[in-house]
N, C-alpha and C positions, 0 to 999 in steps of 0.2 A: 807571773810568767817568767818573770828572768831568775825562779831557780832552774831551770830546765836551760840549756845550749839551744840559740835561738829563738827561746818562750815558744817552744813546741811542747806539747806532753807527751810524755812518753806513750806506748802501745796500753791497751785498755787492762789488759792482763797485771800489769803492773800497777796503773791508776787504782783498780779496785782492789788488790791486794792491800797498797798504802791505806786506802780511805779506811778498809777495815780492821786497820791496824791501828787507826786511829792519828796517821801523819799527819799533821796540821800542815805541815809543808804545804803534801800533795792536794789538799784544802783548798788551802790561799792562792795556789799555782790556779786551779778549778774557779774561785769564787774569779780571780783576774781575769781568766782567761774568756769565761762564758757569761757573764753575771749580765754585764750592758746590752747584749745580745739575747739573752732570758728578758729583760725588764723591756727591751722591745718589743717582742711577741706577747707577753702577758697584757703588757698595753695594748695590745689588739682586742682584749675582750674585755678589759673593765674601764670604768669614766675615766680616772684619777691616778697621777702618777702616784702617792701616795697607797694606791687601792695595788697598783703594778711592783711598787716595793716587798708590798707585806706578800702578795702571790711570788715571789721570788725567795724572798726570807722563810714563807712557808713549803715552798720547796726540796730550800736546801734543809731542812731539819727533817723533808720527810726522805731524800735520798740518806741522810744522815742515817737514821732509823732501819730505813729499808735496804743497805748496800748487802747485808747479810744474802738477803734474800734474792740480789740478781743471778738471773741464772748464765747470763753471756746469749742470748737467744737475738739480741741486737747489738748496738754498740753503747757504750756506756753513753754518749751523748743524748743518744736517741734516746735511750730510756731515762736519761733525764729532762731532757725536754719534756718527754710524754707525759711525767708526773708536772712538770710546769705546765703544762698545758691544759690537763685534765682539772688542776688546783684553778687556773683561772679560769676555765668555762664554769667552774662552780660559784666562784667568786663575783663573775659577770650573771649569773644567776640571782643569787642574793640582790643585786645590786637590782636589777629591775626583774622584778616579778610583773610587771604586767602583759612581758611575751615570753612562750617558751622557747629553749634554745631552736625547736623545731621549726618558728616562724620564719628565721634565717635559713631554711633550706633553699628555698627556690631564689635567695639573694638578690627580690625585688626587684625593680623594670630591667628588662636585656638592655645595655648602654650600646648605641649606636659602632658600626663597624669603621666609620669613615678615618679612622687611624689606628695604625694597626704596625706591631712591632714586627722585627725581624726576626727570625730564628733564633734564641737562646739570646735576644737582645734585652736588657733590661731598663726600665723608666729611667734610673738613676744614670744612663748614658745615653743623653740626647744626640739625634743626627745632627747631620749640619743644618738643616734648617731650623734649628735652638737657634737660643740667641747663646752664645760662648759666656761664662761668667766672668768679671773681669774683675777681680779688686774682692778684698774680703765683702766688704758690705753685700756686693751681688751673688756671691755663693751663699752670704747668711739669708738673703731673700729666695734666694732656690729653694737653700734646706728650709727655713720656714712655711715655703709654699709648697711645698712637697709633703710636709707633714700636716698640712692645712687637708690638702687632698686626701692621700691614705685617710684622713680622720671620716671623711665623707662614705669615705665607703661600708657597706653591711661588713658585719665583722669575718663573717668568714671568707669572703674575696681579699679584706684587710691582713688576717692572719696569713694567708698564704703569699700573698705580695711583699709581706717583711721576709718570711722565714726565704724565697725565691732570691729577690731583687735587693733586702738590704742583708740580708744573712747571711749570704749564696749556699744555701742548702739545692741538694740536690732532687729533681722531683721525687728520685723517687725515696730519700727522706723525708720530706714532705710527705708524700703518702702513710709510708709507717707509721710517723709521728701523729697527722692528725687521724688517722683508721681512715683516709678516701680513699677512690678507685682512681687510675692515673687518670683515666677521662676527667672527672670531677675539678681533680687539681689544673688541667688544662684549662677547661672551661671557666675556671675561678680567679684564676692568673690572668686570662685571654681577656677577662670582662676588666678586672683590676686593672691592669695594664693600659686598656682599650681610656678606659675612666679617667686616669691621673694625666694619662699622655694628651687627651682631652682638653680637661680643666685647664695643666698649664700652657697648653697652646691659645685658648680664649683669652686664658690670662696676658698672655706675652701680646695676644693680636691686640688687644683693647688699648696696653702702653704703647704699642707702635704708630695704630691711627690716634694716640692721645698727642704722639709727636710729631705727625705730621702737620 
């Protein structure tokens, strides 16, 4: 990121002109810029952070390969995402063949309404009725119970809940990316969202009457 004035990338136009030039630069600037935000969503469809590597590493050798062939019909993210994405629903394949990726359609029991986010508000920004994180140690128990939850969830409520709430992609990137209908992505977010805001409300309730 810090060949570019403010670790921005430049406009796409130029991105894919460099890449297929062969810039190693505009590369490394790419692998910086996207790579931890790729290995998070990958993580949404396979076991093993090790399994989330290699769908990353397999990625970038297939935008490598295929940069010839963008035609600019999206934006270079998007169509890189789309092959990371496509790489690890196949990947999450292999991985357990005893359901097909279709069994995640209907993404299992509807999770109760009884908490319910704000407009355009994300999990990762509790109201005031959180408990405030106070000290490294209790943001590291957020973020570890945060990712304890996401974990829980069917993968496809999981993938959209990263790419929304820790990504901040936009729905209707989201849509593009994964081929849903903007309904689809509502309702996948609306349940994720519903799910995690949940769990660590039980969770927080349970430490509180543990303190009293």
């Amino acid at each position: 990121m810090g060949a570019f004035a403010g670790g921005r990338l430049p406009p796409d136009d130029v991105v894919v002109t460099a890449l297929r030039a062969g810039d190693e630069t505009m590369f490394a600037a790419l692998l910086d810029t996207w790579s931890r935000g790729m290995l998070r969503v990958a993580r949404s469809y396979v076991s093993t952070d090790p399994s989330a590597e290699e769908v990353v590493q397999d990625t970038w050798l297939a935008v490598i390969d295929g940069i010839d062939g963008f035609e600019g019909r999206s934006s270079i993210k998007t169509w890189v995402y789309r092959i990371l994405v496509n790489t690890a629903k196949k990947r999450g394949m292999r991985e357990s063949r005893t359901l097909p990726w279709s069994a995640f359609e209907a993404d299992g029991v509807p999770f109760p309404d009884g908490v319910s986010f704000p407009d355009g508000g994300r999990w990762g920004e509790p109201g005031a009725a959180w408990p405030s994180p106070e000290g490294e140690a209790l943001a590291a128990e957020v973020r570890a119970l945060t990712a304890e939850a996401l974990g829980r969830l069917p993968p496809r409520q999981r993938v959209v809940i990263t790419m929304r709430d820790v990504e901040g992609y936009s729905s209707d990137e989201v849509c593009e990316i994964l081929e849903i209908s903007a309904a689809n992505q509502r309702v996948l977010l609306h349940r994720a969202r519903t799910a995690v805001r949940g769990w660590l409300a039980d969770y927080y309730g349970s430490v509180k009457q543990a303190e009293q």
